[in-house]
LUMLO-612326 format. One line per field, with one value per atom (N, C-alpha, C, O, CB): residue in three letters; x, y, z; chain. Coordinates in Angstrom, 3 decimals, decimal comma, padded with zeros to 6 digits, always signed. Glycine has a CB too. Layout:
N
resn (ALA ...);
c1 (X ...);
c2 (Y ...);
c3 (Z ...);
chain (A ...);
//
This chain:
98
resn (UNK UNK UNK UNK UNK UNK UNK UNK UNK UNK UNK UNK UNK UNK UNK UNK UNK UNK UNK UNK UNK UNK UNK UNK UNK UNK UNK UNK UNK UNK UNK UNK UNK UNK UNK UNK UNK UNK UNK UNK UNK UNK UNK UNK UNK UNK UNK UNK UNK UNK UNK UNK UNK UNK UNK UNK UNK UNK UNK UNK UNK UNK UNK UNK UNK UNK UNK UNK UNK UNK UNK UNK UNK UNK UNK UNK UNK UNK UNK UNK UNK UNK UNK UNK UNK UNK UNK UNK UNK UNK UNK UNK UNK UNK UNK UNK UNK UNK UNK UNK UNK UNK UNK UNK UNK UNK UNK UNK UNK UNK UNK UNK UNK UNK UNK UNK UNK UNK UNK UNK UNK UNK UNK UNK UNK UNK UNK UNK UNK UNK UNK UNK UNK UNK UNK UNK UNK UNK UNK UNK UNK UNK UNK UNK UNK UNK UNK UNK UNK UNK UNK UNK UNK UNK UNK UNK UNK UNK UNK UNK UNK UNK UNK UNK UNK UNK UNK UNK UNK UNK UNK UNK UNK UNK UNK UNK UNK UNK UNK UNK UNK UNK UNK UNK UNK UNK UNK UNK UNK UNK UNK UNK UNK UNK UNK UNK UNK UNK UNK UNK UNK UNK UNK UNK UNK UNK UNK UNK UNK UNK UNK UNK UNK UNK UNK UNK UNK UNK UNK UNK UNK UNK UNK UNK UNK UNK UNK UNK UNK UNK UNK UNK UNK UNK UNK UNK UNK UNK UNK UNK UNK UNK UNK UNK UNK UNK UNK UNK UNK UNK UNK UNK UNK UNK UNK UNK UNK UNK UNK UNK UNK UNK UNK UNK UNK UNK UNK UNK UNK UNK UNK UNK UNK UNK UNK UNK UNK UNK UNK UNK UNK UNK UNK UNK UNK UNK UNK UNK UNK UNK UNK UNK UNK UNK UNK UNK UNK UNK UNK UNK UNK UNK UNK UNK UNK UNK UNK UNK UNK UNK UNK UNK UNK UNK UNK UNK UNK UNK UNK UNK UNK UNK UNK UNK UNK UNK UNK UNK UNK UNK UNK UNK UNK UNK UNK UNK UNK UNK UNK UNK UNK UNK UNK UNK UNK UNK UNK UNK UNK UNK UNK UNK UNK UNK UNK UNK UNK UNK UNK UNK UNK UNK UNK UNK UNK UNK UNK UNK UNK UNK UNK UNK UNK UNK UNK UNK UNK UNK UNK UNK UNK UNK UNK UNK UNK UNK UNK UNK UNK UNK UNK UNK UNK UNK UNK UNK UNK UNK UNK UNK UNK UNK UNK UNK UNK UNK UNK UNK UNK UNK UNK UNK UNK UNK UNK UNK UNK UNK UNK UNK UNK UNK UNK UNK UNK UNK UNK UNK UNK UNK UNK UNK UNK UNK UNK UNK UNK UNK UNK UNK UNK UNK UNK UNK UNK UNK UNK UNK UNK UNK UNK UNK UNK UNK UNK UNK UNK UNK UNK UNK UNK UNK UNK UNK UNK UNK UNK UNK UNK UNK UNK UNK UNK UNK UNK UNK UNK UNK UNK UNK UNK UNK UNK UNK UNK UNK UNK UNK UNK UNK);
c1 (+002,151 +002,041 +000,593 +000,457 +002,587 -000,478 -002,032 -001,958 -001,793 -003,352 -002,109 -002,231 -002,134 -003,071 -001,194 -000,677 -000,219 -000,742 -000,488 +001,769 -001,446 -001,997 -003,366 -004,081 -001,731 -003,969 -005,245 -005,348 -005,797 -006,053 -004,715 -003,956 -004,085 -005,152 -001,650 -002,954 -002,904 -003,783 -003,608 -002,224 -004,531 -006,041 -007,172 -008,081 -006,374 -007,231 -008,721 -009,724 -010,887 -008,736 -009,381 -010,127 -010,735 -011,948 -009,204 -009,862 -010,144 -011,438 -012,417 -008,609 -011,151 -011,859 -013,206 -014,149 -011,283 -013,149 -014,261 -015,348 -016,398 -013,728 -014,375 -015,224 -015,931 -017,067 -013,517 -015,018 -015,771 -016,951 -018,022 -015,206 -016,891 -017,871 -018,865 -019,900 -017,706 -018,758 -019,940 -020,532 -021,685 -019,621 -019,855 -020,345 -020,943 -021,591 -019,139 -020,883 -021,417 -022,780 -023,613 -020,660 -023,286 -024,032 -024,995 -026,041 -023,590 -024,390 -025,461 -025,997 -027,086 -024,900 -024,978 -025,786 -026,897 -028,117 -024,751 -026,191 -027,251 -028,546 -029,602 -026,728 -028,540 -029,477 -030,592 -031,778 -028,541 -029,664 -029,809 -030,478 -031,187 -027,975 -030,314 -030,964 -032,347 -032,724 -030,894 -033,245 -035,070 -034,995 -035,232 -036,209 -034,674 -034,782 -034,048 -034,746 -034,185 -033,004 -032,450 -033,423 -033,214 -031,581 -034,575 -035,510 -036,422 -037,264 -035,753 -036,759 -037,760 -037,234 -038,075 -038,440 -035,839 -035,704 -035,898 -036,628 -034,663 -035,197 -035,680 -036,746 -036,910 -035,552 -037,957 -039,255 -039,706 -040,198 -040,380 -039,557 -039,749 -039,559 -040,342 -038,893 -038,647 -037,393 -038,127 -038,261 -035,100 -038,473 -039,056 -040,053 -040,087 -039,636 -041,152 -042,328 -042,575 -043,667 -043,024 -041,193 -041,000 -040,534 -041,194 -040,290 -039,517 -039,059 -039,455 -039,264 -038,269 -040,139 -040,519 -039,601 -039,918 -040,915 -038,332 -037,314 -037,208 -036,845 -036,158 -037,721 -037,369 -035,971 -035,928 -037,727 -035,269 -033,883 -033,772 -033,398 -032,721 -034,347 -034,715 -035,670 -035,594 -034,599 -036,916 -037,726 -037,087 -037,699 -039,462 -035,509 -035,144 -034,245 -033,417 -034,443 -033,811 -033,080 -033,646 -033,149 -032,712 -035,167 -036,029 -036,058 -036,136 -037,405 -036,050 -036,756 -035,188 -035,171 -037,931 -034,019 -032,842 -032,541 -032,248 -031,272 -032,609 -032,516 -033,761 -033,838 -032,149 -034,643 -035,917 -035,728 -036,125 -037,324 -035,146 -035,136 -034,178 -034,284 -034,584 -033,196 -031,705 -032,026 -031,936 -030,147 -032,340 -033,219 -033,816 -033,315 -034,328 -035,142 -035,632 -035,063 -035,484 -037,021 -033,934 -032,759 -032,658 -033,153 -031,575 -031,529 -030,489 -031,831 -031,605 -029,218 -032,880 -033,206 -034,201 -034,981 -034,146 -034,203 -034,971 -033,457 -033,692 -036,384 -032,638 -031,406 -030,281 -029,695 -030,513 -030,389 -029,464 -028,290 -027,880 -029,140 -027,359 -026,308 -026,008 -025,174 -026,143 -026,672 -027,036 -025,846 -024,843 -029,072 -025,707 -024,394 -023,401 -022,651 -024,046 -022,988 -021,957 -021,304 -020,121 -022,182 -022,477 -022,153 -021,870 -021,419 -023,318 -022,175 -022,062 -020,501 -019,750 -023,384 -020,403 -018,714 -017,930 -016,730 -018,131 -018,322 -017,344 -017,025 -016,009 -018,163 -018,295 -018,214 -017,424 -016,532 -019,113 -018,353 -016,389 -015,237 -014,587 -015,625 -014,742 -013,445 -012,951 -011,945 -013,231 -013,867 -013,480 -013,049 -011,993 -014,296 -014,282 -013,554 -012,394 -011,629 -014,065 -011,854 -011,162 -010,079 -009,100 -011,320 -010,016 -008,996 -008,581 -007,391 -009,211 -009,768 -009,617 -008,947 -008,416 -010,699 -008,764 -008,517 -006,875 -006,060 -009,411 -006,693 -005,008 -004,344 -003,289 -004,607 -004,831 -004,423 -004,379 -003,242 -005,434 -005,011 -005,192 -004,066 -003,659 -007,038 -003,721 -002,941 -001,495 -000,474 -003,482 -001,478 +000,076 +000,694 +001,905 +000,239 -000,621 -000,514 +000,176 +001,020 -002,209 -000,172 -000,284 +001,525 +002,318 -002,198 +001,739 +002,986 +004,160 +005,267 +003,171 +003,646 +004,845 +005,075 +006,147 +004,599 +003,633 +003,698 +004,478 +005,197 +002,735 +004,124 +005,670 +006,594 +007,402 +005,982 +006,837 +008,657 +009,549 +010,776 +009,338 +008,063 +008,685 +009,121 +010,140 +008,010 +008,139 +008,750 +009,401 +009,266 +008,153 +010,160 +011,059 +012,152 +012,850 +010,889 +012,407 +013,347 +013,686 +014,803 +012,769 +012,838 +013,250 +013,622 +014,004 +012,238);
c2 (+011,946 +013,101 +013,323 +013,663 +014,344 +013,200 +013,665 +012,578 +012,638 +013,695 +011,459 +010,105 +010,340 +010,484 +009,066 +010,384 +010,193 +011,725 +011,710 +009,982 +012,936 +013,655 +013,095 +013,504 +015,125 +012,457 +012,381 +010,771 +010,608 +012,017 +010,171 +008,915 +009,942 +010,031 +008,320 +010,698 +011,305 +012,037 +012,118 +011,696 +012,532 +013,184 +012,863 +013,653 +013,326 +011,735 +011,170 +011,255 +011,443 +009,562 +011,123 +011,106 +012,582 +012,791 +010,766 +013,480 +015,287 +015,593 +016,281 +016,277 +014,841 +014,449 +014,145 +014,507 +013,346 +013,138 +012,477 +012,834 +012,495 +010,620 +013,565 +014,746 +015,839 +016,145 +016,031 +016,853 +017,469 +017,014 +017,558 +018,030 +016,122 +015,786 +015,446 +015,333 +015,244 +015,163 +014,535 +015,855 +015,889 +013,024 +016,597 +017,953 +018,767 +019,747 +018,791 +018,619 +019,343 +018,850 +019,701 +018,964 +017,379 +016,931 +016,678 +016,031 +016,222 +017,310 +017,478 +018,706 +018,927 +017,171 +019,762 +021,186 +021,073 +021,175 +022,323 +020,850 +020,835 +019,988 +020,539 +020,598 +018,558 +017,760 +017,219 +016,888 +016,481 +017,324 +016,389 +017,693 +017,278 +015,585 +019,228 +019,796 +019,369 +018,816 +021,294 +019,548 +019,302 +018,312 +018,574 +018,962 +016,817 +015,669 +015,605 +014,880 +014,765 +016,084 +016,483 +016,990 +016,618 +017,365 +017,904 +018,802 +018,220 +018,623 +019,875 +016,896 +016,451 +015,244 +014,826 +016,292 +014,540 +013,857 +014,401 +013,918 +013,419 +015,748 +016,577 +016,779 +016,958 +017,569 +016,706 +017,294 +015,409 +015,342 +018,187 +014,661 +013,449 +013,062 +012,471 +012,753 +013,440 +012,871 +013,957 +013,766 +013,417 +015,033 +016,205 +015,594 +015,472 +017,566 +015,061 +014,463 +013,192 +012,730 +014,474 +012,557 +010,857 +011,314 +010,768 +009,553 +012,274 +012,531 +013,545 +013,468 +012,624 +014,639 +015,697 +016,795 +017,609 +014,993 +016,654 +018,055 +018,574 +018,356 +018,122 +019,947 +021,107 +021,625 +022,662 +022,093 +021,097 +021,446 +021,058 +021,737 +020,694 +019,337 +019,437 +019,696 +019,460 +018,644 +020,366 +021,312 +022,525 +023,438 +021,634 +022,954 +024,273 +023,411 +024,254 +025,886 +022,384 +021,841 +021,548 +021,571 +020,767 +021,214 +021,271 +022,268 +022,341 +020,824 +023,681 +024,961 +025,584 +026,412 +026,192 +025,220 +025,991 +025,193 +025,676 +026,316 +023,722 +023,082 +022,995 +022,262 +021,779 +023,943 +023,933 +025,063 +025,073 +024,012 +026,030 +027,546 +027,238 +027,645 +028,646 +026,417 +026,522 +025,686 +026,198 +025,898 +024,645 +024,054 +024,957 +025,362 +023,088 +025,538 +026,181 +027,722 +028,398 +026,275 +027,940 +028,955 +028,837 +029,457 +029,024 +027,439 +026,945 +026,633 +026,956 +025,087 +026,182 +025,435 +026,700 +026,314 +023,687 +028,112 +028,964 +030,420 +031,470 +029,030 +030,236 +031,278 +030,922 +029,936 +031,301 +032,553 +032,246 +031,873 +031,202 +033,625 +031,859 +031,820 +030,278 +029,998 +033,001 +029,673 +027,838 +027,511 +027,224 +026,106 +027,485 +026,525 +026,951 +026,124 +026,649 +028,895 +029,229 +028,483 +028,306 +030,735 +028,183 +028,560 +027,054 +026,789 +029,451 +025,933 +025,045 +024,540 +023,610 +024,519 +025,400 +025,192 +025,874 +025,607 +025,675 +026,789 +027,409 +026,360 +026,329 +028,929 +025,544 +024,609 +023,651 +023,047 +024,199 +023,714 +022,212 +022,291 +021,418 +022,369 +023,841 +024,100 +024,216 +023,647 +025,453 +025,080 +024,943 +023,961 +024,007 +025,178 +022,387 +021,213 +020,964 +020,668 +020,149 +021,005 +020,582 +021,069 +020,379 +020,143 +022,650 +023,221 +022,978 +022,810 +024,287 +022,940 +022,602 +021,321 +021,284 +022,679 +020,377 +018,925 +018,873 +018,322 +018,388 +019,459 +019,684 +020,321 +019,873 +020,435 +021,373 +022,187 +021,353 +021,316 +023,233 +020,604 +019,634 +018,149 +017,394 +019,204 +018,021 +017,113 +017,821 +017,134 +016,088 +019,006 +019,632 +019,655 +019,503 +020,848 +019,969 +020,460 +018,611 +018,438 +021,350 +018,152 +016,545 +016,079 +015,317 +015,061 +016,852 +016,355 +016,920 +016,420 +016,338 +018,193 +018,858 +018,255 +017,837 +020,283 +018,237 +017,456 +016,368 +016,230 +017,069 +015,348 +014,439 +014,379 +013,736 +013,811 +015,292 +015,262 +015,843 +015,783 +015,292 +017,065 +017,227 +015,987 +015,945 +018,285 +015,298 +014,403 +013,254 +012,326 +014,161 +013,049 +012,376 +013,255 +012,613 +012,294 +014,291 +015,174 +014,914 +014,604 +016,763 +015,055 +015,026 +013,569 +013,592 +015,721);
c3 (-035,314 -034,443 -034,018 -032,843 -035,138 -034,726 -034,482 -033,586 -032,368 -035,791 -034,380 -033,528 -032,206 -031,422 -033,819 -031,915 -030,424 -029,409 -028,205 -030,476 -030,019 -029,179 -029,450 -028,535 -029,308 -030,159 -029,933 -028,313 -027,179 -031,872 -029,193 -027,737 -026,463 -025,855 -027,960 -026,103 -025,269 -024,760 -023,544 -025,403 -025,069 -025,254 -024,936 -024,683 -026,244 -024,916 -025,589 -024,613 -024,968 -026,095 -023,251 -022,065 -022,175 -022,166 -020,683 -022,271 -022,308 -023,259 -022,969 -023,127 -024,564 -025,842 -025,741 -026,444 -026,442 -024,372 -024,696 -023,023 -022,478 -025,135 -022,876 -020,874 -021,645 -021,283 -019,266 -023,326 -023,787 -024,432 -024,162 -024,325 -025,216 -025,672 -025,198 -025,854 -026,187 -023,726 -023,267 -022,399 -021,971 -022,350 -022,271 -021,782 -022,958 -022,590 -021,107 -023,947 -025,234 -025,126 -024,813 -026,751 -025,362 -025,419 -024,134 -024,079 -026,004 -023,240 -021,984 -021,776 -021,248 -020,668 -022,330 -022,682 -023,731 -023,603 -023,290 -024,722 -025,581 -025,519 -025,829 -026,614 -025,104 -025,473 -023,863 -023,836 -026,329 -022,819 -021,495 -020,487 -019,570 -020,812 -020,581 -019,391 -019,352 -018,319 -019,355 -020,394 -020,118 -019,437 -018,258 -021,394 -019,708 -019,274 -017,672 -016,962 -020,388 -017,014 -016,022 -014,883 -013,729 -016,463 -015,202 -014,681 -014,628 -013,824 -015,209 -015,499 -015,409 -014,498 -013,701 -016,690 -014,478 -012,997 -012,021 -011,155 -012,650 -011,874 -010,547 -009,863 -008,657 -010,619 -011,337 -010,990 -010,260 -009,134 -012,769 -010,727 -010,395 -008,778 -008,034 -011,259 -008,593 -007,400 -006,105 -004,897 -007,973 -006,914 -005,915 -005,281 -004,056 -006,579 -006,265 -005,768 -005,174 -004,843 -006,591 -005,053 -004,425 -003,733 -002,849 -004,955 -002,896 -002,074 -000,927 +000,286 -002,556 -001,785 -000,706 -000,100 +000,768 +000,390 -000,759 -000,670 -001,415 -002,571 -000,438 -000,527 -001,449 -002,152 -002,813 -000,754 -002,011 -002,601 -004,084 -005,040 -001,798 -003,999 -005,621 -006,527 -007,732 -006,054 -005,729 -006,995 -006,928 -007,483 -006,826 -006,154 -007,162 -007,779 -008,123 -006,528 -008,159 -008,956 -010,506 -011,631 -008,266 -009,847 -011,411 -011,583 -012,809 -011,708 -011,017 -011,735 -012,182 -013,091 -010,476 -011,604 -012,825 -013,930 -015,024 -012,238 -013,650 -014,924 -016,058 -017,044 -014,565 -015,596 -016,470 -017,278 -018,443 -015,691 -016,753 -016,896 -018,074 -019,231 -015,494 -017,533 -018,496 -019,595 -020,711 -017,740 -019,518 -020,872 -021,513 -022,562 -020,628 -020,993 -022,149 -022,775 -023,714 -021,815 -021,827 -022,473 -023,363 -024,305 -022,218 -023,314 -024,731 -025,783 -026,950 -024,391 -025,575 -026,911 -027,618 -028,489 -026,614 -027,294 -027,605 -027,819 -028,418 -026,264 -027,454 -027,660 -028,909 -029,357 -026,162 -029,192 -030,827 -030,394 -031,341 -031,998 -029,477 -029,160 -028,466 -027,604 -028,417 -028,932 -027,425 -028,265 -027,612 -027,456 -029,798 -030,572 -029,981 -029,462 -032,214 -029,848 -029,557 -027,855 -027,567 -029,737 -027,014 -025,746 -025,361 -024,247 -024,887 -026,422 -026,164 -027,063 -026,772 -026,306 -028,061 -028,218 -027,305 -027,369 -029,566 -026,360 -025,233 -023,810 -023,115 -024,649 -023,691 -022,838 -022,913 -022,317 -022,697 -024,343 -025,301 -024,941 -024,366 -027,138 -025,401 -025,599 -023,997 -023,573 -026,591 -023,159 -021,656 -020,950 -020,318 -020,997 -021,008 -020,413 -020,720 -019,802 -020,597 -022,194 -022,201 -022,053 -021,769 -022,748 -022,251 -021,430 -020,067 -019,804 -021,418 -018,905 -017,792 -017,668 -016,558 -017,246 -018,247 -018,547 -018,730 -017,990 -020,000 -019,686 -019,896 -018,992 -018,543 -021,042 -018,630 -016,857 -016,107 -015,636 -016,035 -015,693 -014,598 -014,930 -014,047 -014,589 -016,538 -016,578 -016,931 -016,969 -017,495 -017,146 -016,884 -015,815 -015,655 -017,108 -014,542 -013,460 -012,701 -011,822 -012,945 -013,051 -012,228 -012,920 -012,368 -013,111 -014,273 -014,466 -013,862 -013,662 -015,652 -013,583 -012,637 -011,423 -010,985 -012,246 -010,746 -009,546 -009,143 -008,154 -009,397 -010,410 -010,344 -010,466 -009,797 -010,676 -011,719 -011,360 -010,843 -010,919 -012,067 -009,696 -008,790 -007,338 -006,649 -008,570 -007,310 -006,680 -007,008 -006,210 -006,075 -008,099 -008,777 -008,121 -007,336 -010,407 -008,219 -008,105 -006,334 -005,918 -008,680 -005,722 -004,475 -003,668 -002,498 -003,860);
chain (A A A A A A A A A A A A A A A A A A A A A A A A A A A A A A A A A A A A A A A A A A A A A A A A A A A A A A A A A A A A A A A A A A A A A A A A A A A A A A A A A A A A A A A A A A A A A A A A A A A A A A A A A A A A A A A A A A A A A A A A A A A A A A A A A A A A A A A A A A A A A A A A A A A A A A A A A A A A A A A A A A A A A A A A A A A A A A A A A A A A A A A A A A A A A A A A A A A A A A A A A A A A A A A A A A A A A A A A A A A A A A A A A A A A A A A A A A A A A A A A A A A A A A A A A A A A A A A A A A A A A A A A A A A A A A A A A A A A A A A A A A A A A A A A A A A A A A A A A A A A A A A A A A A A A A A A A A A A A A A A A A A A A A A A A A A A A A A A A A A A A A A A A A A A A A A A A A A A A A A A A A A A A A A A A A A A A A A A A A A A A A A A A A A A A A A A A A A A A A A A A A A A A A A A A A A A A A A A A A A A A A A A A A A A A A A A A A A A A A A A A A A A A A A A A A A A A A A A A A A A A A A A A A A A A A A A A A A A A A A A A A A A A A A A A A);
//
């Protein structure tokens, strides 16, 4: 039984996880491509891309709450994930049906 929902799962599993670990670990470094890309490129669109992903980095890694908000992100993808694959199963058998 675990087995075959984690099988079934695993993609959802592994969208959260990789969203956990981009909150937590990947915004500084993100801001600092931005800040990069800003200065090889010369649009302004991505030095405000460095300055929210700078802001939001040094949020999470200075806020008591970064663990909590990064298990809400967890649990969110992957909620969104199962919605989206309930949603896709109706879809078909509604058109099985027709």
């Amino acid at each position: 039984m675990t087995n075959e929902w984690l099988k079934d799962n695993r993609k959802g599993l592994m969208a959260s996880l990789v969203a956990a670990v981009y909150v937590k670990f990947l915004l500084l470094p993100t801001a600092t491509f931005f800040y990069e890309a800003y200065h090889l490129l010369k649009l302004d669109f991505l030095y405000i891309g460095y300055q929210v992903f700078k802001a939001a980095g040094y949020a999470m890694s200075g806020w008591d709450y970064s663990n909590l908000t990064v298990v809400v992100v967890t649990v969110t993808v992957f909620l969104i994930y199962r919605l989206m694959k309930m949603l896709g199963r109706k879809k078909t058998k509604s058109q099985k049906a027709a």
